[in-house]
Steps between C-alpha positions, in 0.01 A plus 500: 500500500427404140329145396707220354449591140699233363669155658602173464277273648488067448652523108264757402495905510211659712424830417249791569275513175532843491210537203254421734623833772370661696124316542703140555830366630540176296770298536630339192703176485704413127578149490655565151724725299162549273316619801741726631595633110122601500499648810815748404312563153180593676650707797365280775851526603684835436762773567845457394712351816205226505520398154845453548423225797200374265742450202771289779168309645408415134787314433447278771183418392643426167785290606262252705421392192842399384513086531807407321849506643726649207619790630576685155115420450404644833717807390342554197163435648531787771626733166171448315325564858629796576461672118095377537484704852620765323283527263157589792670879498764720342550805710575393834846437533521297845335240330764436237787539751377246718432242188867594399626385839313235469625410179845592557502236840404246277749558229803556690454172691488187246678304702256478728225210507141585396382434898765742643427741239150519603572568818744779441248659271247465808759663716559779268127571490420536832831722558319759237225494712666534807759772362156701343388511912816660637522767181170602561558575879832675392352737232239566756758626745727690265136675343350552820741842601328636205178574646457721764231544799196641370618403120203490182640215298367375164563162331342332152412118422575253776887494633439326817435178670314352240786570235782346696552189793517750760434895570538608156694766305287837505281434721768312746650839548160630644506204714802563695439847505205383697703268680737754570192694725460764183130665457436503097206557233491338210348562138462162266405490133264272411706403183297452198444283288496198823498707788785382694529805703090472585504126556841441650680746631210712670411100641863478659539825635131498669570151668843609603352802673648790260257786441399477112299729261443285136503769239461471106800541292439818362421649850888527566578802353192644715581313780893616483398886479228560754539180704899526576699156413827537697625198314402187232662130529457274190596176448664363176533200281788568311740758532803602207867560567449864488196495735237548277195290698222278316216453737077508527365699208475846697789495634659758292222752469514484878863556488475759260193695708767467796815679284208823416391492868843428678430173684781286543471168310618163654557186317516226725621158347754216616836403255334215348243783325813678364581429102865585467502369160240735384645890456184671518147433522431538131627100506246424765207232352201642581195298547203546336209307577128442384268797435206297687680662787438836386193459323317343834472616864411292774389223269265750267527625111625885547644568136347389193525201428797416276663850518886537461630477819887612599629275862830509605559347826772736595725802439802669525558771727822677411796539733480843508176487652608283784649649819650141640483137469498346830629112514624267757846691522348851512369786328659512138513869412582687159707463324330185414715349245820557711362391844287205372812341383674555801288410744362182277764421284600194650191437622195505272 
């Protein structure tokens, strides 16, 4: 079973610092929306389905704050909130849907008093959490029939308990495959430039008893042809109307490296990581982020110092690439565009 990544816990959020993974589990407790906004900036709390909680947790930070009783000011006041939230990281899209609900709760109820709008925001909150849980045992369950007895399975950056409130989105599917009495391998990339697959992933599937080989990213076009891979899970932080999937930076070399060596390629990712408004991933934001983190390893100068430096967070692996997106009401399959909006349509 996972650890807690991410609750609620005496009007402050208590996370795993994830930073500080695998040589310490450290226990983090924001007492304010500054704290937590660093903590999102800085990745000590990560992976999309968990930012989105982390966004809904901010708020009520925020809104403890809040002394007056004008409603209209309260209003505006959980507006300006949410837009600053926003602002710790662009690409992940569960964050902005759950400040949007957020948002939308407070807007669409004026007539409430400042008190009862409080509590309803609190309410709201803890449902995203509580709604994340159940999602991540149902993609688990729909993604488990995908692996088979004996399966090689490969998976990038960290998709698992530590990205979401319960088994995860990638690596939950491994996790009920397990539960489900299944025998399985599997291959992680360490995921340069901050190693999520090294620190994290290869952490969560040791300590839940998976069997785990860490390889370098540019081992998994070796690893693929001599080693067998049967199959590759991925998470995702945002993904378009027509499928197209923005996740870890890696992600779609490994997808492509699947396509030339026929692996099928699984996207696991609940509705709230689904952009409907976006047509394709050109119109995904893509992070990029400081070139220390490319420029150092493991705290040490290994570039020169001050040399251009190129560091998105993410990419976009194409839909053609993908074989499936599974979500909490099944496998999605191609054609993308078409299916997406039927099975989500009303939902996401």
């Amino acid at each position: 079973m996972p650890v807690n990544t991410i609750v609620w816990k005496g009007n402050s959020v208590r996370i795993i610092d994830q930073t500080l993974l695998p040589g310490k589990l450290v226990y983090l407790d924001c007492r304010d929306v500054a704290a937590l906004w660093d903590a999102i900036k800085q990745l000590k709390v990560r992976g999309a389905p968990a930012l989105g909680i982390a966004a809904a947790f901010g708020v009520l930070l925020g809104i403890r704050t809040f002394k007056g009783a004008d409603t209209r000011s309260f209003i505006r006041f959980v507006e300006k909130l949410c837009d600053h939230i926003g602002t710790s990281r662009p690409t992940a899209v569960n964050l902005f849907h759950a400040l949007n609900q957020m948002r939308a709760l407070a807007r669409n109820n004026p007539q409430l008093s400042v008190a009862a709008l409080k509590a309803v925001l609190t309410s709201e909150a803890l449902a995203i959490y509580e709604e994340d849980r159940a999602v991540c045992r149902a993609m688990g369950a729909h993604g488990a029939g995908l692996i088979r007895n004996g399966d090689t399975v490969m998976t990038v950056c960290n998709a698992g308990g530590l990205a979401t409130a319960d088994y995860g989105t990638a690596l939950g599917v491994m996790y009920a495959a397990k539960a489900a009495g299944k025998e399985f391998k599997v291959y992680a990339l360490e995921t340069r430039p901050l190693l999520q697959g090294a620190r994290l992933t290869a952490w969560e599937l040791m300590k839940n008893k998976i069997p785990v080989t860490l390889i370098c990213d540019n081992m998994a076009a070796t690893v693929m042809k001599n080693k067998g891979v049967d199959i590759i899970f991925t998470g995702a932080d945002r993904i378009a109307a027509n499928g197209d999937s923005a996740n870890k930076i890696g992600t779609y070399m490994l997808a492509v490296l699947a396509k030339h060596h026929g692996v099928p390629f699984y996207v696991v990712a609940p509705k709230t990581t689904f952009d409907l408004k976006t047509p394709t991933g050109r119109g995904i934001p893509i992070e990029e982020r400081s070139a220390d983190e490319v420029r150092n390893f493991g705290g040490r100068l290994t570039a020169p110092r001050g040399v251009a430096v190129f560091n998105p967070a993410f990419d976009v692996a194409d839909n053609a690439l993908i074989s499936g997106i599974v979500t909490e009401y099944g496998v999605i399959r191609k054609p993308f565009g078409r299916n997406i909006a039927r099975v989500l349509g009303g939902r996401a």
